[in-house]
Short mmCIF file of the C-alpha atoms (twelve columns), coordinates in Angstrom:
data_MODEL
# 
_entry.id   MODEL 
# 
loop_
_atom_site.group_PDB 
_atom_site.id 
_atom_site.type_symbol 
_atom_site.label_atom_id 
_atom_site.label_alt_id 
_atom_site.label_comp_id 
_atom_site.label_asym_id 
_atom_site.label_seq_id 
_atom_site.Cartn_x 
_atom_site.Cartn_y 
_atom_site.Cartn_z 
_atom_site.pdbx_PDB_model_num 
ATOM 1   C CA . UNK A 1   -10.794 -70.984 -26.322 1 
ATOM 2   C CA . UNK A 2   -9.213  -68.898 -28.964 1 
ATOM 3   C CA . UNK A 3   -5.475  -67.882 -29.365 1 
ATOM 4   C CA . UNK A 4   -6.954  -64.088 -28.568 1 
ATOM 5   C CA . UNK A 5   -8.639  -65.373 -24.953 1 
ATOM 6   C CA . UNK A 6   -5.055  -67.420 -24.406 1 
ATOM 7   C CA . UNK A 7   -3.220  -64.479 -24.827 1 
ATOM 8   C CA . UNK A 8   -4.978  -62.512 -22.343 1 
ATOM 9   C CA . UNK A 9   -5.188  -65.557 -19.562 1 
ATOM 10  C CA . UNK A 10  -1.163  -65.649 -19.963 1 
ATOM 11  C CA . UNK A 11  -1.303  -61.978 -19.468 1 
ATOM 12  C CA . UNK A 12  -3.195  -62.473 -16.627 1 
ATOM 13  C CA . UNK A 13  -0.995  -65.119 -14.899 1 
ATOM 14  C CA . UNK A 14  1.871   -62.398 -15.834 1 
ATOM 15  C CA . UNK A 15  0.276   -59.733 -14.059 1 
ATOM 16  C CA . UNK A 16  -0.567  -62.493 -11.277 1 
ATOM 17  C CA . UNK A 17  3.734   -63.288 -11.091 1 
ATOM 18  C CA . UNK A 18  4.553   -59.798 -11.145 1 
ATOM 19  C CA . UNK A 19  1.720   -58.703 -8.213  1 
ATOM 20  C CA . UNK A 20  3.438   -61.676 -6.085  1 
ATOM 21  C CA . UNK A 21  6.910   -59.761 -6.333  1 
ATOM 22  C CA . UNK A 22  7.946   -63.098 -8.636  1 
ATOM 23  C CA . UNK A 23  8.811   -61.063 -11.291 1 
ATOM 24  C CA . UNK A 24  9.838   -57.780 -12.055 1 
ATOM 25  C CA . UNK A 25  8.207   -55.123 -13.843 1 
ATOM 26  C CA . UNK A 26  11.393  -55.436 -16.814 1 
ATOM 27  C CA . UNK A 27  10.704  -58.793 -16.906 1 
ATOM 28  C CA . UNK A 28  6.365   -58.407 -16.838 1 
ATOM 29  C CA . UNK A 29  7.238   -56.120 -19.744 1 
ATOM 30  C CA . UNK A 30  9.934   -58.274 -21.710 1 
ATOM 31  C CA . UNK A 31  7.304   -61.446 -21.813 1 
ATOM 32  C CA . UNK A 32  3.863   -59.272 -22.452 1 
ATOM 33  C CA . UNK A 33  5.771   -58.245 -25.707 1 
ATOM 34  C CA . UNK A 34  7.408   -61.675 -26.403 1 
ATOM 35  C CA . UNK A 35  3.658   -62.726 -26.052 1 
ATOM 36  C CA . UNK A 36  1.891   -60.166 -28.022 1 
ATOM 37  C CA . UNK A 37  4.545   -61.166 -31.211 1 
ATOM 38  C CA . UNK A 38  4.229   -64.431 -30.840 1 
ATOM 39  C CA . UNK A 39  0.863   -64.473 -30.972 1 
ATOM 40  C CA . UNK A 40  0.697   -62.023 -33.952 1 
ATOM 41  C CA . UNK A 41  3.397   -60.494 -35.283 1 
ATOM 42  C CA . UNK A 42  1.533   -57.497 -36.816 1 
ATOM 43  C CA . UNK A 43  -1.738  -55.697 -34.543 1 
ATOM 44  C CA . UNK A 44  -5.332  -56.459 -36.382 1 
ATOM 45  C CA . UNK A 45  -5.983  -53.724 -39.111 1 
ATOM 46  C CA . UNK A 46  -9.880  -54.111 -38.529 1 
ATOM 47  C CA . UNK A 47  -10.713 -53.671 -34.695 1 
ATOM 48  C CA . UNK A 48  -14.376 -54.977 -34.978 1 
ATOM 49  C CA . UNK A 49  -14.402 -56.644 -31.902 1 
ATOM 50  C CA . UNK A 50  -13.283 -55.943 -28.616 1 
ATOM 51  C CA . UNK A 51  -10.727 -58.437 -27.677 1 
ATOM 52  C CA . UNK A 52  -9.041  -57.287 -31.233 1 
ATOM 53  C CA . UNK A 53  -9.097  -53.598 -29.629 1 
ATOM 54  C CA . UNK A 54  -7.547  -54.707 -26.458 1 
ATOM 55  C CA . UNK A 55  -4.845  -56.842 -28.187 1 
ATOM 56  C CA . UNK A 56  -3.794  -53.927 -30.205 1 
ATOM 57  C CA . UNK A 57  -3.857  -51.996 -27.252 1 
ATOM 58  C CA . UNK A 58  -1.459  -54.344 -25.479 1 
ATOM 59  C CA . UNK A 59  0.308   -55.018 -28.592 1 
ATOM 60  C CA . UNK A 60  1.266   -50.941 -29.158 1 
ATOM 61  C CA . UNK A 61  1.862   -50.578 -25.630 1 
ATOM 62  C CA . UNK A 62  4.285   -53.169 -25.414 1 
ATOM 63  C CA . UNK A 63  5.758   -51.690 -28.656 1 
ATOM 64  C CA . UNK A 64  6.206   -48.185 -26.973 1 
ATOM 65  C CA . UNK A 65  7.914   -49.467 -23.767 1 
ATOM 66  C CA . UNK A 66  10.343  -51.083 -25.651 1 
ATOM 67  C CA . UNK A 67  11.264  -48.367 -27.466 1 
ATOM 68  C CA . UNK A 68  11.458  -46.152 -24.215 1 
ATOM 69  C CA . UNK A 69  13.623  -49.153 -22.748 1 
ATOM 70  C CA . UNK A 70  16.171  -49.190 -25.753 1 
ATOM 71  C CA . UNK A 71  16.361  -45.631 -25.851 1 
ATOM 72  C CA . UNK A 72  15.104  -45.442 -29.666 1 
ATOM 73  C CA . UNK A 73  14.632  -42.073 -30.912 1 
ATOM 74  C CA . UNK A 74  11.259  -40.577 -28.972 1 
ATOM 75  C CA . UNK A 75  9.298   -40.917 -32.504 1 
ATOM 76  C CA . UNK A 76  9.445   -44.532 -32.621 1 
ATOM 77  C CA . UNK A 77  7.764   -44.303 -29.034 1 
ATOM 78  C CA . UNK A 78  5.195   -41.667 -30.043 1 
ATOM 79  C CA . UNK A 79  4.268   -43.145 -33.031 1 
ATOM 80  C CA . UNK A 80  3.355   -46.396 -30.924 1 
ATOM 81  C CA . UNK A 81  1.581   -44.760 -28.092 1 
ATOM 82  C CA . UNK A 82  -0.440  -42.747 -31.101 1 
ATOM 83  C CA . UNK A 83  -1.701  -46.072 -32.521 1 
ATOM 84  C CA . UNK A 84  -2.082  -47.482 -29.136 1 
ATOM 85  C CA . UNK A 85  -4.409  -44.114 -28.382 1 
ATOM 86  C CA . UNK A 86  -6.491  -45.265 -31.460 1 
ATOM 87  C CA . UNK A 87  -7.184  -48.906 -30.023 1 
ATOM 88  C CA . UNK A 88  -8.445  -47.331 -26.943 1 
ATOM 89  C CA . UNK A 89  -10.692 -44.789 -28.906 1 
ATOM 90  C CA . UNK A 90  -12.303 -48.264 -30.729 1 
ATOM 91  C CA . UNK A 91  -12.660 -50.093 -27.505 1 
ATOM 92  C CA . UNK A 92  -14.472 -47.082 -25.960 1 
ATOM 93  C CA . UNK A 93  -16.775 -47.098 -29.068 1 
ATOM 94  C CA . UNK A 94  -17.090 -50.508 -29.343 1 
ATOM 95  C CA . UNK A 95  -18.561 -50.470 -25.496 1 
ATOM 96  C CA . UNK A 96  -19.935 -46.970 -26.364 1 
ATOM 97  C CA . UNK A 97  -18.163 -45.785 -23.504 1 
ATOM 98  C CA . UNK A 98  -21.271 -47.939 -21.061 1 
ATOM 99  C CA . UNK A 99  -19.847 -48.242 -17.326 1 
ATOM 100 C CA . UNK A 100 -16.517 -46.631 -18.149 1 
ATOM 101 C CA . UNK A 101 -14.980 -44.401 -15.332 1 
ATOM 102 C CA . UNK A 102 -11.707 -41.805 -16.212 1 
ATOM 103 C CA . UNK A 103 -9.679  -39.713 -14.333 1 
ATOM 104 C CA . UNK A 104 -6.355  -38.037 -14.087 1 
ATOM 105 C CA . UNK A 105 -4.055  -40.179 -11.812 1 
ATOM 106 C CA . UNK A 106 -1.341  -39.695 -9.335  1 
ATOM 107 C CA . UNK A 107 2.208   -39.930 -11.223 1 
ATOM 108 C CA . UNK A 108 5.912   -39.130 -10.188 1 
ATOM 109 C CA . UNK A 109 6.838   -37.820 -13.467 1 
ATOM 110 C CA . UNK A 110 6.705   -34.275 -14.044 1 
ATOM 111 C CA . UNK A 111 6.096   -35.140 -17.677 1 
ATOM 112 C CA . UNK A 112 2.559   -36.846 -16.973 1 
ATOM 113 C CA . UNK A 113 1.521   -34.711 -13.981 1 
ATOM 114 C CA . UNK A 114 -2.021  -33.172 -14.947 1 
ATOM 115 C CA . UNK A 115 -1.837  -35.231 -18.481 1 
ATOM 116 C CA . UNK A 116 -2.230  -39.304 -17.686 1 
ATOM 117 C CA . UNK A 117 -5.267  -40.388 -17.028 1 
ATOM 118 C CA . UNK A 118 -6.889  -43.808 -15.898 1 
ATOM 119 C CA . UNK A 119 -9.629  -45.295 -17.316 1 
ATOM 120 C CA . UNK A 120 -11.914 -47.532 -15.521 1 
ATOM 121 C CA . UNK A 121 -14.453 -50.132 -17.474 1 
ATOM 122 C CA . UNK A 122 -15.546 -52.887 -14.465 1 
ATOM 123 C CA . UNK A 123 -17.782 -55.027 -16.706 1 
ATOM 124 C CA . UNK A 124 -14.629 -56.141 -18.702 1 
ATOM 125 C CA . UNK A 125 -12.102 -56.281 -15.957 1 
ATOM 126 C CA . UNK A 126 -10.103 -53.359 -17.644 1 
ATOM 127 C CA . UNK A 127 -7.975  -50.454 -16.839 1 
ATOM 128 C CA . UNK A 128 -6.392  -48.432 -19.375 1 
ATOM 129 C CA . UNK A 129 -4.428  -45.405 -19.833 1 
ATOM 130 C CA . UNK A 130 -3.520  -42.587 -21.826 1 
ATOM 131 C CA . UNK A 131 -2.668  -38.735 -22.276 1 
ATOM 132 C CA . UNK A 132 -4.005  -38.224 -25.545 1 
ATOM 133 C CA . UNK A 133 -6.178  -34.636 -25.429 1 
ATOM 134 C CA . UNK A 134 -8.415  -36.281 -28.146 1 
ATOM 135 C CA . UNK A 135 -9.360  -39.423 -25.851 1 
ATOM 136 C CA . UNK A 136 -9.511  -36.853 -22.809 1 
ATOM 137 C CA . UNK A 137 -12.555 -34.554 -24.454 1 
ATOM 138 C CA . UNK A 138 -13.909 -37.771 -25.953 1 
ATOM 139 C CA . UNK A 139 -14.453 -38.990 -22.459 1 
ATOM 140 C CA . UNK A 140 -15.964 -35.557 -21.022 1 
ATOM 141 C CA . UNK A 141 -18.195 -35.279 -24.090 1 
ATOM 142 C CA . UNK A 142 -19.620 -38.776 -23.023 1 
ATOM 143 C CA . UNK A 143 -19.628 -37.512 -19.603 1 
ATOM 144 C CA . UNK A 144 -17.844 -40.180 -17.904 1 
ATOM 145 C CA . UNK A 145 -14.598 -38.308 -16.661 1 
ATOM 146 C CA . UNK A 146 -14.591 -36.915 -12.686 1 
ATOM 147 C CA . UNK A 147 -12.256 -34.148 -12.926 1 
ATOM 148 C CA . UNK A 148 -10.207 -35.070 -10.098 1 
ATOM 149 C CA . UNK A 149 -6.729  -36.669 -9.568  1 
ATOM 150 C CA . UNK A 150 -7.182  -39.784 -8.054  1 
ATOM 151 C CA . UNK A 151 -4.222  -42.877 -7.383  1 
ATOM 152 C CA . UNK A 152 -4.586  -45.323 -9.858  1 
ATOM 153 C CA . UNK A 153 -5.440  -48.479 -9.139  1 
ATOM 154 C CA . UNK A 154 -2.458  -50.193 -10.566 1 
ATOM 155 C CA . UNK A 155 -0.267  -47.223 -8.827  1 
ATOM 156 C CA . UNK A 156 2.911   -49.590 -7.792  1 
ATOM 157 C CA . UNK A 157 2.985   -50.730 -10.977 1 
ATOM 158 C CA . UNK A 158 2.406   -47.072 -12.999 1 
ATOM 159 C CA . UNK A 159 4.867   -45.112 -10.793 1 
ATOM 160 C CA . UNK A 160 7.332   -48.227 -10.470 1 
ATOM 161 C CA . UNK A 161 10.768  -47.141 -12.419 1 
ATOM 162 C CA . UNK A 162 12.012  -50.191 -15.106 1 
# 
């Protein structure tokens, strides 16, 4: 097993801890970004593959929470979600968008009402997200997004305050 497929079995049993009410969502996020760092302290510059797309996806996300949590200036957030947006662009091409789902989800903020949207891709266990307008026509050009709002399935943990 590579460092990569550790990474995302740790995740996993993360996910698994914070499901079971053993951890909170703070603390799911604190150890998903100790993890991502540990394991590399800088995201891959070549995403050939898909487990390299899905790290850097993971890796920016964490990236942008934490700025969001430490109330950093909103550019330091943006600029991470915007690189984060461009891993999820190369995993959709890597997988040329095959079996993916997307929709607009249920949200309490006002800020992502009508603008965050789920992505669905079964075959690789995956669900990711985004508001990017880019990734949103990219998706209807492929003609895998149901315009409709649906509830996410992760919705305790997307509408769940840290």
């Amino acid at each position: 097993m590579n460092e990569l497929q550790k990474y995302f079995l740790y995740r996993q049993s993360l996910i698994d801890q914070y499901v079971k009410g053993d951890m909170s969502k703070r603390e799911y996020l604190a150890r998903n970004l100790e993890a991502v760092l540990a394991l590399k302290p800088e995201p891959f510059r070549r995403m050939d593959t898909l487990e390299k797309g899905l790290f850097n996806y993971q890796y920016y996300n964490a990236l942008a929470k934490a700025a969001k949590d430490n109330n950093r200036a909103s550019n330091s957030e943006d600029y991470y979600y915007a690189k984060k947006d461009k891993a999820t662009l190369a995993v959709l091409r890597l997988i040329d968008y095959r079996g993916v789902t997307a929709y607009f989800i249920r949200v309490r903020s006002p800020r992502l009402k009508g603008r965050l949207f789920e992505m669905i891709i079964p075959e690789y266990q995956m669900i990711l997200h985004s508001a990017n307008a880019m990734i949103l026509e990219s998706l209807r050009g492929e003609g895998v997004f149901v315009e409709e709002t649906r509830q996410s399935l992760i919705d305790g943990y997307i509408n769940q305050k840290y």
